[in-house]
N, C-alpha and C positions, 0 to 999 in steps of 0.2 A: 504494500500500500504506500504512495507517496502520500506526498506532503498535502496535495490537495483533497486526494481520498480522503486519509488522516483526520484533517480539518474539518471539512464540510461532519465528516462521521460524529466528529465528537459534537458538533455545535445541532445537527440534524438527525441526528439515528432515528429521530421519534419519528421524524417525516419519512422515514422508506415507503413504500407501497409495489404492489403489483402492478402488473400493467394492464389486468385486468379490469381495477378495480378502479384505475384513471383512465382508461379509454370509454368507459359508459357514458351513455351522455346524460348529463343530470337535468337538460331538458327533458330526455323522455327518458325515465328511469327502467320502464320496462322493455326497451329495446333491448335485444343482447350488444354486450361489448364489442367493440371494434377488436379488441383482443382475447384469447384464453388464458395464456399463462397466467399463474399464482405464484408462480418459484422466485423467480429473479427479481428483486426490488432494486429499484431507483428512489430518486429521489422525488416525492410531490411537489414540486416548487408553486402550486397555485398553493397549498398550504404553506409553507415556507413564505409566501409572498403575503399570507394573513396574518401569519404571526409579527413580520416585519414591520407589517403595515394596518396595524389592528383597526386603525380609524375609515381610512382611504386605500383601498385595494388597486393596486396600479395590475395592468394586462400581464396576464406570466401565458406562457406556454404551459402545457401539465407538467411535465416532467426534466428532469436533469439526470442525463446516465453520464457517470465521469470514469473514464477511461484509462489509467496512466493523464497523459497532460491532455488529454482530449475530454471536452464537453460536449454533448449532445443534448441540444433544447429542443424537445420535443412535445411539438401538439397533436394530437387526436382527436380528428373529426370524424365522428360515423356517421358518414355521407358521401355519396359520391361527388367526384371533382366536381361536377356541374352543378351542384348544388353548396359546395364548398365556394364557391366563387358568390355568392351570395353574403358569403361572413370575409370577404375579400378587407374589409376596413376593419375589421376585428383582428384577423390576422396579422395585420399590419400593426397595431396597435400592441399587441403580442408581442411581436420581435422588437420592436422600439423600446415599449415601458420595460420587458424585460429585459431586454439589454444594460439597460439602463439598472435596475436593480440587483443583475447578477453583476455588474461592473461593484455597485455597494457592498455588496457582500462579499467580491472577493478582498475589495480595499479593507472591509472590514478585519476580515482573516489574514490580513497582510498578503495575501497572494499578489501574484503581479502578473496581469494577462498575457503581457506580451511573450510568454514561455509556454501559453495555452493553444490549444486549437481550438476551437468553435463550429459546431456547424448545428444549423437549424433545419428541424427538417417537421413538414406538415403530413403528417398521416391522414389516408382516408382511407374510401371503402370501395373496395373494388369494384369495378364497371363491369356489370354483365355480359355485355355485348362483347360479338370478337374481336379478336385482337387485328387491329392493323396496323399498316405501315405507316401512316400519316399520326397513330398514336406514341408509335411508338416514338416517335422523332419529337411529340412534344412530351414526351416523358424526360428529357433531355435538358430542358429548359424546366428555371425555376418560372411558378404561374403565381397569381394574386397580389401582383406587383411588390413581391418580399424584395426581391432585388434591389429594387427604386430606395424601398424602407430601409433598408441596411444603409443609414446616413453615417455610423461611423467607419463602415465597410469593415464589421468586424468578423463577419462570419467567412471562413474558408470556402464552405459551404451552403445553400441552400439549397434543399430540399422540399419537393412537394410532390409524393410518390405515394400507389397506393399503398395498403398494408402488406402486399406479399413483397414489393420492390424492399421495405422497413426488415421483413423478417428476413430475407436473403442478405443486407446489410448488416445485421445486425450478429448475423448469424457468423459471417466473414467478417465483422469487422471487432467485433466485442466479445462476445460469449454463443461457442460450438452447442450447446446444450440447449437454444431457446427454439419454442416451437410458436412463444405467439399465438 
């Protein structure tokens, strides 16, 4: 475990969660979750982002997976893109306030980002229809104007993929074990 593991662990332990249990949409509670898993905890950062902010809640992303020096801000929307494009100002709002708050809280922790990676990535809900080539090429491009949003250009990454492109990253890039 580094240093920022470490940190975040001892000031956050209480906030782990599944990523079952933060992909639900708590608009409709009884839709099932955009995810399965129960095993693997990350961090809640919309919790994290209440305790911080107990008065005024600024926009978080759900989750924080920290990696070695890599952070991954993660939101989950269980909806497909087309309908994800609807919450297109909310998203945006997401990446900015939290950026802004995970920048606090790493100053907090003494961290210093520029030794971090960053990437943002929007989950959704797979597209029934088939697959084709013109999807695929916008799969390729970040969508919902996060780009434009990233005003300090801090993320390495963005992402906005659905949840099997999350599980195959996630899978390659973090932990062999997750099924999502």
């Amino acid at each position: 475990m580094n240093e920022l593991e470490s940190k975040f662990n001892a000031k956050y332990s209480r906030c782990l969660s599944n990523f079952k249990t933060m992909s639900i949409d708590t608009s409709q509670p009884n839709k099932p979750p955009l995810c399965s898993d129960t095993h693997y905890k990350s961090y809640n950062f919309d919790k994290i982002v209440k305790e911080e902010y107990p008065d005024k809640h600024p926009a978080s992303p759900d989750t924080l997976i920290i990696k070695n020096n890599k952070v991954y801000c993660v939101e989950f929307k269980n909806l497909t893109k087309i309908k994800v494009n609807k919450y297109k100002k909310n998203l945006q709002e997401k990446l900015q306030q939290g950026t802004e708050v995970l920048l606090k809280i790493l100053d907090d922790l003494s961290i210093k980002p520029k030794n971090l990676k960053f990437i943002f990535c929007v989950v959704y809900k797979e597209n029934k229809n088939k697959y084709t080539y013109a999807s695929n090429i916008e799969n390729k491009v970040s969508h919902f104007g996060l780009k434009d949003a990233d005003k300090y250009d801090f993320y390495q990454h963005i992402y906005t993929q659905p949840v099997t492109f999350f599980r195959q990253q996630f899978i390659d890039k973090i932990d062999k074990n997750l099924p999502c």
